[in-house]
N, C-alpha and C positions, 0 to 999 in steps of 0.2 A: 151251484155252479152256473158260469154263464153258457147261451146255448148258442154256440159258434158256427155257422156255417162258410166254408169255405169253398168259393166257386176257381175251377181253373181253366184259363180261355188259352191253348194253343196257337201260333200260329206257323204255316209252313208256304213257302215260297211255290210256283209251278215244279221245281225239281223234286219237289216233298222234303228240303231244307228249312231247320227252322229258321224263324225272321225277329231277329234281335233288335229294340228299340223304336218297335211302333209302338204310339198311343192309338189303344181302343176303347170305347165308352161302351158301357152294356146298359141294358136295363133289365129286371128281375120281375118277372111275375109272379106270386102266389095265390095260388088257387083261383087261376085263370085273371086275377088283375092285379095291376101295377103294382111292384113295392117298394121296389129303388131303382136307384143307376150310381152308376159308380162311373170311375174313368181311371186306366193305369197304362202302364210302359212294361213291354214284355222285357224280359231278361235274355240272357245270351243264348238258351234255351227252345229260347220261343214263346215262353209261357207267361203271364201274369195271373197273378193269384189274389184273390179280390177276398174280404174278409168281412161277414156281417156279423152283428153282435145282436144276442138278445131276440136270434131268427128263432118266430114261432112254428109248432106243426105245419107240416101242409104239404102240397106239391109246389115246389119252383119248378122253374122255365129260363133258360138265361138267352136274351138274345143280344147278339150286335148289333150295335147303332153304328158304329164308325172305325173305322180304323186307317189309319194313317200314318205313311213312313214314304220318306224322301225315295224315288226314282222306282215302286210299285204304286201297284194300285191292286186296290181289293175287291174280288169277285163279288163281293154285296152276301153270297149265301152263308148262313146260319144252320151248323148242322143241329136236328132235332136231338132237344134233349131236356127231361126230365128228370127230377131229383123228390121222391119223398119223405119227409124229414117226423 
């Protein structure tokens, strides 16, 4: 079978509402260095669901690079978090 990982980035507004149709870029660490980036469009949600294919053992780390969406702007923080696979 293939070894799927499935990363998912929330986002919520200052009222803690989610925020439908920002583009965010992440990028993916495995076992403390780089492994990808991705870029997606949250849903009505709030949420974007990022998909890697063929993801070996190890620890990820997922962090935000950017996010972006007409008339916010984004606190730049990343909350901490690990995944061992």
């Amino acid at each position: 079978g293939v070894k799927r990982l499935y990363i998912a980035v929330a986002l919520m507004d200052n009222l803690g509402d989610p925020v439908a149709g920002a583009s965010v870029s992440i990028t993916v660490e495995l076992n403390g260095q780089s492994y990808t980036s991705a870029k997606g469009t949250t849903e009505t949600d709030g949420k974007v669901i990022y998909r890697l294919n063929n993801a070996p053992s190890g620890t990820y780390m997922t962090l935000a690079k950017s996010v972006t969406i007409k008339g916010l702007t984004w606190d730049g923080i990343t909350p901490s978090n690990t995944f061992t696979k």
